[in-house]
N, C-alpha and C positions, 0 to 999 in steps of 0.2 A: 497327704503331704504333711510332713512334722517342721511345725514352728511356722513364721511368720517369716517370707525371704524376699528382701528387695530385688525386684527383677533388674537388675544392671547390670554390664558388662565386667567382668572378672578383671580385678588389676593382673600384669602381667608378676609384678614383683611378688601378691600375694599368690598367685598359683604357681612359680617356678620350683621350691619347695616339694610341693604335693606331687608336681609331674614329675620331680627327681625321684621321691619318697614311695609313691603309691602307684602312679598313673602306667609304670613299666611292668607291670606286672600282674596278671588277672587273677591272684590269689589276694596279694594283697590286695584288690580292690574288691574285690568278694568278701576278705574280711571286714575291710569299713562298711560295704553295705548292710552285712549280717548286724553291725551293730548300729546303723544306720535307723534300721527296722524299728529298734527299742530304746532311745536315745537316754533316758531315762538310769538304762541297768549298765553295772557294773560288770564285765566279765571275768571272772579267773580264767585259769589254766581249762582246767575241763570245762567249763560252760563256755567259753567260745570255742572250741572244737563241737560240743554238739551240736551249738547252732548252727556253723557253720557245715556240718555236715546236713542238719534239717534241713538247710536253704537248700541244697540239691536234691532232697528227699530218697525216693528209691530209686537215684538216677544222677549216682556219685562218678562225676569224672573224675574224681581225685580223692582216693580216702587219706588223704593227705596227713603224716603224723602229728600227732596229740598235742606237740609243744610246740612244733611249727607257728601256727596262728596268733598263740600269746608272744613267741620273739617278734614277729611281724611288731608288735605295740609295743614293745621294748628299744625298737631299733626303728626301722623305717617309718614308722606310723608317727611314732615321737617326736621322731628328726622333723619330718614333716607337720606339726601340728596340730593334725586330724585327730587323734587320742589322747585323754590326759589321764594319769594315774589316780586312783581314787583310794580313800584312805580307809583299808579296809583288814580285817585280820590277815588275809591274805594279798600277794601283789593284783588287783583288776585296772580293766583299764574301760572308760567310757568315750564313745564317740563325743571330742570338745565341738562347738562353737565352730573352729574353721573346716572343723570334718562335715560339717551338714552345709554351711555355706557355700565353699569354696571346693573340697571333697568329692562330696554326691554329685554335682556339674560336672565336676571332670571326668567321675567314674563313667557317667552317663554317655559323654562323647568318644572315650576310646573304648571303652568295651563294645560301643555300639560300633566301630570301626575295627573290634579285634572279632568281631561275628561277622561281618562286612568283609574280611578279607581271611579265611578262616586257614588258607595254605600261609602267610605270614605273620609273626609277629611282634606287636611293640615293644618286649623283650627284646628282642635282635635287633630294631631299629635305632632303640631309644639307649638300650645299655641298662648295665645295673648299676645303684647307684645307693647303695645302705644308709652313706653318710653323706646328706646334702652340705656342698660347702656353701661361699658367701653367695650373692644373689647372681646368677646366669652362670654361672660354674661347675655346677653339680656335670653330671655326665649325659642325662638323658636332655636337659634343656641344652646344654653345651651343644649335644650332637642337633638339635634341635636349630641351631644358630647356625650351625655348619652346612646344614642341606640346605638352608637359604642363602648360600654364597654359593651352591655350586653352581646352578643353571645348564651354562654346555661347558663347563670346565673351569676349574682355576688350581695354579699350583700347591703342592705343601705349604712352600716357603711364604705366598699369601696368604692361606688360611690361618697361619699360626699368627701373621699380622694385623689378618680383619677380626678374629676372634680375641685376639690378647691375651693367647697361651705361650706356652714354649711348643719348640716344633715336636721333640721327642713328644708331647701330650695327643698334639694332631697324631704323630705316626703309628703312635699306640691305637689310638680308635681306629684308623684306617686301615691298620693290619688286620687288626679284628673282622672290620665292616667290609671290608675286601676279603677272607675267608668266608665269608656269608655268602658273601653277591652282592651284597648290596651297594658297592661304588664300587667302581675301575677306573683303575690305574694306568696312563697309558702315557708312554715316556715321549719326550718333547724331539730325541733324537732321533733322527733317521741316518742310520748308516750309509746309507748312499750320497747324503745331502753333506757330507763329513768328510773331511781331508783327517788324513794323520799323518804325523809327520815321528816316525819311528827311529828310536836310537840304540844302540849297544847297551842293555840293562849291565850295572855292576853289582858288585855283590850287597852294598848295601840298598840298590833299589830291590834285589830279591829279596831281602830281612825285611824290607817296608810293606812289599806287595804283597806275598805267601801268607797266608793267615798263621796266625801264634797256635796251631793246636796240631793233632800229631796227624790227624790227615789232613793234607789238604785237597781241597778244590780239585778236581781235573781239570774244569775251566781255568781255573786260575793258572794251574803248573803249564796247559797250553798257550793261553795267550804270554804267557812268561819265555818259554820254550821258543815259540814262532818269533816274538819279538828279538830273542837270542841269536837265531842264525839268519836274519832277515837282511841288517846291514854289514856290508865288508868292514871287519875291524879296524876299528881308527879311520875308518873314509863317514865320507856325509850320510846323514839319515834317511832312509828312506821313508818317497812321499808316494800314498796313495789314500783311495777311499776305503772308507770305514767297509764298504761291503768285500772289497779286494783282500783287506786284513781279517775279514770272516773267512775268507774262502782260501787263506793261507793257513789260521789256524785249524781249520777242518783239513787239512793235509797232514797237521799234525796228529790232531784227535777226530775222526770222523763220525766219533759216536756223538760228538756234543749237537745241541742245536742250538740255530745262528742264534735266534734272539738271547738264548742265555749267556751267550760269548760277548756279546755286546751290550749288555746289561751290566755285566761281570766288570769289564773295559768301563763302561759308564761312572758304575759304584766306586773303583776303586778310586777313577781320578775323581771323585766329587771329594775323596775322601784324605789326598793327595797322597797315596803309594800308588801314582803312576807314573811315576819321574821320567820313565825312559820310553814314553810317550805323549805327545802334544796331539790335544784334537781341538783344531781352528774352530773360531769364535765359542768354545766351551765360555769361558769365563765369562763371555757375552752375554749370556743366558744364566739368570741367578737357578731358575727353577731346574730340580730334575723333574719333575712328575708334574703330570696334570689326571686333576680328581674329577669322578663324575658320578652320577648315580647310572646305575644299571640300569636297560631298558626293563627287565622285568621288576625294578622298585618301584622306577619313577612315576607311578602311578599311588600303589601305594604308599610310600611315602609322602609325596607329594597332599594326599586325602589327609593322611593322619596332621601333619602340619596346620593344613586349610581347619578340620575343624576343633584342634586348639585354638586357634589362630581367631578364629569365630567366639570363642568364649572370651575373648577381649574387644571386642568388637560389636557385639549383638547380643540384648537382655532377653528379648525374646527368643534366643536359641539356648541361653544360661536357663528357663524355663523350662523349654524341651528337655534337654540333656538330662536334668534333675528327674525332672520326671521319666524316663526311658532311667535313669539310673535304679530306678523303684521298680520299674518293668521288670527289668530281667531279674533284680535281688526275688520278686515272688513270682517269678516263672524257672521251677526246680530243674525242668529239662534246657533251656539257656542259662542256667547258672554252673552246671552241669560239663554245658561246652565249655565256657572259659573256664572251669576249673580243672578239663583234660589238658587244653591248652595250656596253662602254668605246668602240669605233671612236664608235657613233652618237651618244654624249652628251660625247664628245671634244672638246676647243677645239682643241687642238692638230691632230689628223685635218680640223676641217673646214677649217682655218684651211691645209690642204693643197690642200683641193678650193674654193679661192675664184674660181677662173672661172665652175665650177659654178653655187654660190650666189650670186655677181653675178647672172647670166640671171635665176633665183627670184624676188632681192629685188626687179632693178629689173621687171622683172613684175607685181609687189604695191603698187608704188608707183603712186598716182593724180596728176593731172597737179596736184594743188594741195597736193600731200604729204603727209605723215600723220608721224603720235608712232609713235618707235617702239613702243612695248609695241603699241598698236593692229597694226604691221604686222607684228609678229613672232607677232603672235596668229594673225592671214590668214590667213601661211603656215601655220602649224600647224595651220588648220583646213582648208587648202585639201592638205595630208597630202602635203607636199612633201618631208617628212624630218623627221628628226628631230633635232632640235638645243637646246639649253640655251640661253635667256636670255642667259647670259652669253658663251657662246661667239656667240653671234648680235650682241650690241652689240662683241666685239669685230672680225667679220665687216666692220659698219659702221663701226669706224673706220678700218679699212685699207685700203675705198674709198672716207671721206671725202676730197672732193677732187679722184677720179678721177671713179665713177661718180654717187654721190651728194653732196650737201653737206646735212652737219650743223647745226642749231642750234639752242642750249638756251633753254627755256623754264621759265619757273618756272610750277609747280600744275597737276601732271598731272591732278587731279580728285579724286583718290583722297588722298594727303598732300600735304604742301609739301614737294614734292621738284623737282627739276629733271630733266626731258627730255630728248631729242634728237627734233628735229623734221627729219624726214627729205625729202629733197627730191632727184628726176633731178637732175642734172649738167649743163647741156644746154650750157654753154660749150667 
């Protein structure tokens, strides 16, 4: 054990930092243990890659590039604390004071839960987060606050209230975390439970509703269409249920399905271009959406949470962790795992191997193209690798263009968010 460490329970304030900065990520926490080891030495550029390669020995899950490890202390490690620069002919950097303290515990508790659950990880759950902002803000503690409001469900428009963000912040994490799995989205409305009360569209409710771009929707141009010839011109609206007006529009368009028609219907009047349609008690109800965790998270999840959560709570477990954080730094073949683990949930690694993932995507893509969440799902069910949401849409913007062409669509189904509708290349 290096130094002398009061066994007490971690402030919350002091570790939210490091869990945004370090704790998301099994490279960077590899890195602080590597220098964890030597508190003492100052690393450059090439002497933290070798040791950091030593720590795995002959049994490198990640020959991870050269500069990699020194940005890690430039940018996240900094932000966080844990490293301070040291004044030396060239840039190095030394594990500070709150890297051995506060650091080494945390590393010790989620690595020891990212070996514990070795198909998920706290990348994906917790988010990336380079630049930690002011205190409970950052991304991975944010999300962190957020699983503990979901329970068996609560809306967007709550969460953006318990939390005391803006909503667009909530919908950005939950499109993401919702492309994972890791929470589902499941709308408040039931069609059947639903009067509408349908009127003659004019031409400026078609300017309001049709989306501004040069295809539009089939959903949309249907329920537009249906609602068109529905009521006798200049006579009263017609009333029916929401499932009655699914089963109208599929007269129109048979290829659509129901939930996307009434999703569609949903998004627009949350957004008000559905003028020449009223759906009883809508305004009644603030929320569209209620959020949950997925039955295959909420386990995981749930752990990673508890033993954060523990590290503010129990000094005798602030002991354990630290120590189990020294564990795995000198055992080469678990340092090893979590350092395949960083390679596979990496933006940066796959963002290496993009001829690779070219073949994959354009593989997955059908000849009349798809959204991406739908294709990034595919792949991941068709168990082609493993990769993160995020590192996957930025996959596709570096061959829009080349291989595929991008375009956005507003009302994925799920919120009023905008898409990428993915499409061959063929020019």
């Amino acid at each position: 054990m290096v130094g002398i460490v009061t066994e007490m329970p971690l402030s919350p304030r002091e570790t939210q930092p490091v869990i945004d900065g370090v704790a998301n990520h099994p490279a960077k926490m590899m890195t602080l243990m590597t220098m964890a080891r030597t508190p003492s030495e100052a690393y450059g550029e090439r002497g933290l890659y070798r040791a950091l390669m030593d720590l795995q020995c002959g049994f490198p899950g990640w020959d991870i590039s050269k500069p990699t490890p020194h940005k890690y202390c430039g940018t996240s490690l900094s932000n966080a604390g844990v490293v301070e620069a040291k004044a030396t002919p060239h840039q190095a950097y030394s594990i500070s004071e709150t890297g051995l303290r506060i650091g080494v515990p945390i590393v010790g508790s989620v690595a020891n839960w990212d070996l514990e659950y070795p198909d998920f990880s706290a990348l994906v759950i917790l988010g990336a987060s380079n630049n930690p902002a002011e205190y409970d803000k950052g991304t991975p503690s944010f999300r962190l606050g957020m699983y503990a409001l979901l329970g068996s469900g609560i809306s967007v428009a709550r969460l953006a209230e318990r939390t005391d963000v803006t909503t667009g912040r909530v919908h950005v994490n939950l499109e993401a975390l919702e492309a994972e799995g890791v929470v589902e989205i499941g709308r408040k409305y039931n069609p059947a439970e639903r009067t509408l009360h349908i009127n003659q569209p004019s031409r400026s409710n078609l300017e309001a509703f049709l989306p501004q771009s040069e295809r539009a929707d089939p959903t949309t141009v249907a329920i537009y269409e249906t609602a068109k010839i529905l009521p006798a011109k200049g006579g009263p609206a017609v009333v029916m249920s929401g499932d009655e007006f699914i089963n109208e529009v599929l007269e129109v368009n048979p290829d659509l399905e129901r939930q996307a028609i009434w999703d569609a219907a949903v998004d627009a009047k949350a957004q008000d271009r559905l003028a020449f349609i009223e759906i009883e008690d809508f305004i009644l109800e603030k929320a569209l959406t209620q959020v949950q965790l997925s039955p295959e998270y909420e386990k995981p999840v749930r752990e990673l949470q508890e033993a954060i959560e523990q590290l503010h709570a129990d000094g005798a477990y602030v002991k354990w962790a630290r120590q189990r954080a020294y564990e795995i730094s000198e055992d080469p073949e678990t340092a090893a795992v979590l350092m395949k683990k960083a390679y596979e949930f990496s933006t940066a690694a796959h963002a290496k191997n993009l001829r690779r993932w070219a073949g994959i995507i354009a593989a997955h893509i059908p000849e009349e193209g798809v959204d991406s969440r739908n294709l990034y799902q595919s792949i991941r069910a068709n168990g082609s690798g493993r990769i993160t949401y995020k590192s996957f849409r930025n996959l596709l913007s570096k061959l829009d263009g080349r291989l595929v062409s991008l375009s956005d669509r507003k009302g994925g189904g799920r919120m009023n968010t905008t898409i990428s509708y993915v499409e061959l290349n063929l020019d």
